[in-house]
C-alpha positions as CSV (number, residue, x, y, z in Angstrom):
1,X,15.2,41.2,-10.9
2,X,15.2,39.3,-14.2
3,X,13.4,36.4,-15.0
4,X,15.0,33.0,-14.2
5,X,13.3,31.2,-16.9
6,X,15.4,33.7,-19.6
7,X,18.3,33.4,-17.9
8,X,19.2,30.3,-19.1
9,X,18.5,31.3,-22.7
10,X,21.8,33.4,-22.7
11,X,24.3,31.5,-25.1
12,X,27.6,31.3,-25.5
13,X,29.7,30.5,-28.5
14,X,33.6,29.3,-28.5
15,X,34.9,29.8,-31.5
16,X,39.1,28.6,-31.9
17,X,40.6,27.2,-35.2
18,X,44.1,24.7,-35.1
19,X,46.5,24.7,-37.4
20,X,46.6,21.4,-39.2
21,X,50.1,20.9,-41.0
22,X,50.1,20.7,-44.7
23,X,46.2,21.0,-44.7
24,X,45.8,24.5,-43.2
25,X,43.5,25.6,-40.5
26,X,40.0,24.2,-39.5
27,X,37.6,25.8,-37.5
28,X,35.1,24.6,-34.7
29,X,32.1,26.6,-32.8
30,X,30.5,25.5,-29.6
31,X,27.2,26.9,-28.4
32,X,26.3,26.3,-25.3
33,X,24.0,27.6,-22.7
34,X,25.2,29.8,-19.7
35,X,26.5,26.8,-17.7
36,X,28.6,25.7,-20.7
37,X,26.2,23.0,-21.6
38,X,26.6,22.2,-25.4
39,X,23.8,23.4,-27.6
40,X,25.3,22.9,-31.0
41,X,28.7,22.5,-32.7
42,X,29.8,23.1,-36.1
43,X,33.2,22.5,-37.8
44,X,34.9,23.4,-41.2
45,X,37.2,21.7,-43.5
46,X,40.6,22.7,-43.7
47,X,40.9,25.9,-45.4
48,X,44.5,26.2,-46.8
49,X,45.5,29.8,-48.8
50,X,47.3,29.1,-52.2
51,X,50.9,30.5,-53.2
52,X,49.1,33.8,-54.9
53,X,47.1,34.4,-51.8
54,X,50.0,34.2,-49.3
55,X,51.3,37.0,-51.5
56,X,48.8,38.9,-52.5
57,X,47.3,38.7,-48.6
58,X,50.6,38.9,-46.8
59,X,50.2,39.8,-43.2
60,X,46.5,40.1,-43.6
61,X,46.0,36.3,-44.8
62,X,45.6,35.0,-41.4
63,X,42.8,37.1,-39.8
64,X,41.5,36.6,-43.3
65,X,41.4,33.1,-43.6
66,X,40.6,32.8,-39.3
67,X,37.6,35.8,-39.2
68,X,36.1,36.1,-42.8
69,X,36.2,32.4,-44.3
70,X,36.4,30.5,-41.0
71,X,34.7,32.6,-38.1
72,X,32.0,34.0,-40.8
73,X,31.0,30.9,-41.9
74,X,30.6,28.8,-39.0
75,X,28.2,31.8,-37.3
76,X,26.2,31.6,-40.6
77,X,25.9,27.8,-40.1
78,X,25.1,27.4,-36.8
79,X,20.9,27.3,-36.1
80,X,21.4,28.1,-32.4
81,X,23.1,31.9,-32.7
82,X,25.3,33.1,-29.7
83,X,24.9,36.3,-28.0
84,X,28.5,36.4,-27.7
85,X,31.0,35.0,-29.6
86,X,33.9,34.1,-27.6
87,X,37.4,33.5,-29.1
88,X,40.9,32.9,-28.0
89,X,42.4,34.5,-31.1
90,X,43.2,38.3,-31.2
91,X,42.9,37.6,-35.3
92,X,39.5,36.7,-34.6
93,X,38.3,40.0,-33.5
94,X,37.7,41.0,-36.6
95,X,34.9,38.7,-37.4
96,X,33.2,41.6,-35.5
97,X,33.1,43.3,-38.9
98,X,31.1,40.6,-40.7
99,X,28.8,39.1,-37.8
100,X,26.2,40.7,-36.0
101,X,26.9,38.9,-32.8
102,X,29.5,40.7,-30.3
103,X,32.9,39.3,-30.6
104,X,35.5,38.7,-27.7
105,X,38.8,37.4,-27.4
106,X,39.7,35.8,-23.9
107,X,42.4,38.1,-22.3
108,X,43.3,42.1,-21.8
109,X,45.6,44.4,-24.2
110,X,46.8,47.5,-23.4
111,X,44.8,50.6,-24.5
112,X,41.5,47.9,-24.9
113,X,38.4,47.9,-23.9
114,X,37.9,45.0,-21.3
115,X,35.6,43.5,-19.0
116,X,35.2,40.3,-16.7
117,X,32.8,37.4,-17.7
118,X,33.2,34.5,-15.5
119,X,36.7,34.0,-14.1
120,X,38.5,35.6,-17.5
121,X,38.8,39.1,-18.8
122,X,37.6,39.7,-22.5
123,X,38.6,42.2,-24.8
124,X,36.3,44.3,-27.4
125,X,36.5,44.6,-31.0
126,X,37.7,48.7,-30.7
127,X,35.0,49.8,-33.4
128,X,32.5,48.5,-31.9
129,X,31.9,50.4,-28.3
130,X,28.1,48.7,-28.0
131,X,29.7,45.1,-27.7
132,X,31.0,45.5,-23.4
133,X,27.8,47.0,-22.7
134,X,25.3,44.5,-24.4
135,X,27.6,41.8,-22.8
136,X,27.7,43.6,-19.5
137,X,24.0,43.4,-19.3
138,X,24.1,39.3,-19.4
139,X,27.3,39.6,-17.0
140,X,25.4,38.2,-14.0
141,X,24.0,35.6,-16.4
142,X,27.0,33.4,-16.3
143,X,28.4,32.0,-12.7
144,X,31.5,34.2,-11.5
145,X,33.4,30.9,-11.2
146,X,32.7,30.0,-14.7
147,X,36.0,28.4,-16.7
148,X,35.6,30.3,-19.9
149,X,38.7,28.3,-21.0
150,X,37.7,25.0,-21.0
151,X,35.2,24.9,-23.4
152,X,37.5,25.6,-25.9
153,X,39.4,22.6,-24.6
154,X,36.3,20.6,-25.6
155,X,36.4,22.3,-28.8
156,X,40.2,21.4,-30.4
157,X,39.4,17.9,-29.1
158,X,36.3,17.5,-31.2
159,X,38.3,18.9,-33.6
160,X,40.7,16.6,-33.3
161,X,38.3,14.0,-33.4
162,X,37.0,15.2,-36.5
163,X,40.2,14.9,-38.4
164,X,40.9,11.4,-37.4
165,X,37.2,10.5,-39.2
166,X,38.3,12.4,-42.2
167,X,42.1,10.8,-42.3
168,X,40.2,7.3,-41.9
């Protein structure tokens, strides 16, 4: 049986970025605990590619600009690390290349690897097999009736939020 008292240090991260119009996207991580009580949040500015990056990127700009300049950056930032990251972006999956955390986008694919976490299915970055099983051993961590959706809710508010400061 584990121990209560470390139960509640299993974290959660929700990471999801909104396309602002003429500005580009910005970013926004929410730690919380296992409950989905916030811990810490973190937000970019807007990051916008240029006219020679749209080219010279093409169809690899957006996971680009979403996993390795977004998603990288706010993990770096935050003080309070995840032990999952948790995204609702299959382009985010491949901040699973630059982070040490375990990286999951909310949903199934066909062919993926997937598992339950709360009420939603999550599926695996495919080169990294370890990620399901380290998760699966914090499964019972985090209440079966858990809305892993909402906190992402919270998240493009705050961001939303954010940008009215900055427009002011």
């Amino acid at each position: 049986m584990s121990d209560p008292g470390k139960r509640d240090h299993f974290r959660l991260g929700f990471l999801t970025a909104v396309e602002v119009p003429e500005k580009g996207f910005v970013g926004g991580l929410l730690v919380t605990n296992r409950f989905g009580r916030p811990l810490e949040f973190q937000c970019t500015a807007p990051v916008k590619a240029n006219r020679t990056q749209e080219i010279l990127y093409g169809a690899t700009l957006k996971p680009y600009l979403l996993a390795e300049l977004i998603g990288r950056t706010l993990v770096d930032k935050v003080a309070v690390k995840p032990h999952v990251v948790l995204t609702e972006h299959a382009e985010l999956l491949d901040l699973r290349e630059h982070v040490g955390i375990p990286v999951a986008c909310l949903g199934g694919a066909p062919g993926a690897r997937t598992m339950k976490l709360g009420n939603q299915q999550l599926t695996f970055h495919l080169d990294h097999s370890g990620d399901q099983s380290e998760i699966e051993r914090h499964a019972s961590d985090v209440p079966p009736e858990a809305d892993l959706k909402e906190p992402f809710d919270r998240v493009r508010e705050a961001l939303n939020e954010t940008l009215k400061t900055v427009k002011t």
